[in-house]
C-alpha positions as CSV (number, residue, x, y, z in Angstrom):
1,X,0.0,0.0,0.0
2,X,2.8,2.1,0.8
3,X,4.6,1.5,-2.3
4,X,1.4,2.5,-4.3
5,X,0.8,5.6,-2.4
6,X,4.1,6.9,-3.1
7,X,3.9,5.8,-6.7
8,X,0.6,7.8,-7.2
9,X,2.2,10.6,-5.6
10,X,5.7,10.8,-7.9
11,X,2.8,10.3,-11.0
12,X,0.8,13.1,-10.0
13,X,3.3,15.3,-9.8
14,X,5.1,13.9,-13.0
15,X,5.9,16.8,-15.2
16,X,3.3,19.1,-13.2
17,X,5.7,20.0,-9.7
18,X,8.8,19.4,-8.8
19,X,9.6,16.7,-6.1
20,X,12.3,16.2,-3.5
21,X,13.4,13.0,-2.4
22,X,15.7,11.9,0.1
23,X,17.3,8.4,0.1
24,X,20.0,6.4,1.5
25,X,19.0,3.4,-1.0
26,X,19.9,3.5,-5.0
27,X,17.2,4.1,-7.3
28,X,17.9,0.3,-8.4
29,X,17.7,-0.9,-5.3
30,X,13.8,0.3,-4.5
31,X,12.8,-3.5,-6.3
32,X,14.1,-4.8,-3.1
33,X,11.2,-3.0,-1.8
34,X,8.3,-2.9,-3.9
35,X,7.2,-5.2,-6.7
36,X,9.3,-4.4,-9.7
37,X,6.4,-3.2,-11.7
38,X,6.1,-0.3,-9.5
39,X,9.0,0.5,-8.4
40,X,10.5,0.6,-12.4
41,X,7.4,2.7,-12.7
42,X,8.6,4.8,-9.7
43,X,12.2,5.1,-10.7
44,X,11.5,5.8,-14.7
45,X,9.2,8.7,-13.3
46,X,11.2,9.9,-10.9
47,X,15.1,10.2,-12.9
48,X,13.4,11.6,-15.6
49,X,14.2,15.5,-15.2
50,X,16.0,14.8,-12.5
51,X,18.9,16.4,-10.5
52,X,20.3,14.1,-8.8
53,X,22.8,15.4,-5.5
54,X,24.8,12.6,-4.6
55,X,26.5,13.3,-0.8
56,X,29.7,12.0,1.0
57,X,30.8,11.8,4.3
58,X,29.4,10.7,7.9
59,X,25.9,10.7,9.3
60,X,24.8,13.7,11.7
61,X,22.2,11.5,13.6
62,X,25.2,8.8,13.7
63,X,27.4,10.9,15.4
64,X,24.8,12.3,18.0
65,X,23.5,8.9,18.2
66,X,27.3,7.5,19.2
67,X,27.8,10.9,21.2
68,X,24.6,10.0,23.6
69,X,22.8,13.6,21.9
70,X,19.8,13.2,19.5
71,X,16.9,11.0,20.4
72,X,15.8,10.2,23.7
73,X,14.6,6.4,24.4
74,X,10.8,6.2,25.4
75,X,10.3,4.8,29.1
């Protein structure tokens, strides 16, 4: 279901708005989490246009999370 909603989202916007997304996965990766229809469907909709900003380097919410800073447990 969740793999659908965000599929209908990325179409509705297709050529209409701009999107942001924000991943730690490769685009050919998503398979390993949707059916393969969808998420080629996902990923043809989604690189076409796009600008894609590839980063480097360590994880903020790693460091705070190794530092004891960040998220507090529930009780």
């Amino acid at each position: 279901d969740a793999a659908e909603g965000l599929y209908r989202l990325v179409d509705a916007a297709y050529e209409r708005r701009s999107l942001a997304l924000s991943t730690n996965l490769h685009p050919s990766w998503f398979d390993q989490l949707m059916d393969k229809t969808i998420a080629s469907a996902l990923v043809d909709r989604l690189m076409h246009h796009a600008h894609v900003v590839v980063t480097d380097g360590q994880s903020v919410r790693l460091e705070d999370a190794l530092a004891g800073k960040g998220v507090v447990p529930l009780a």
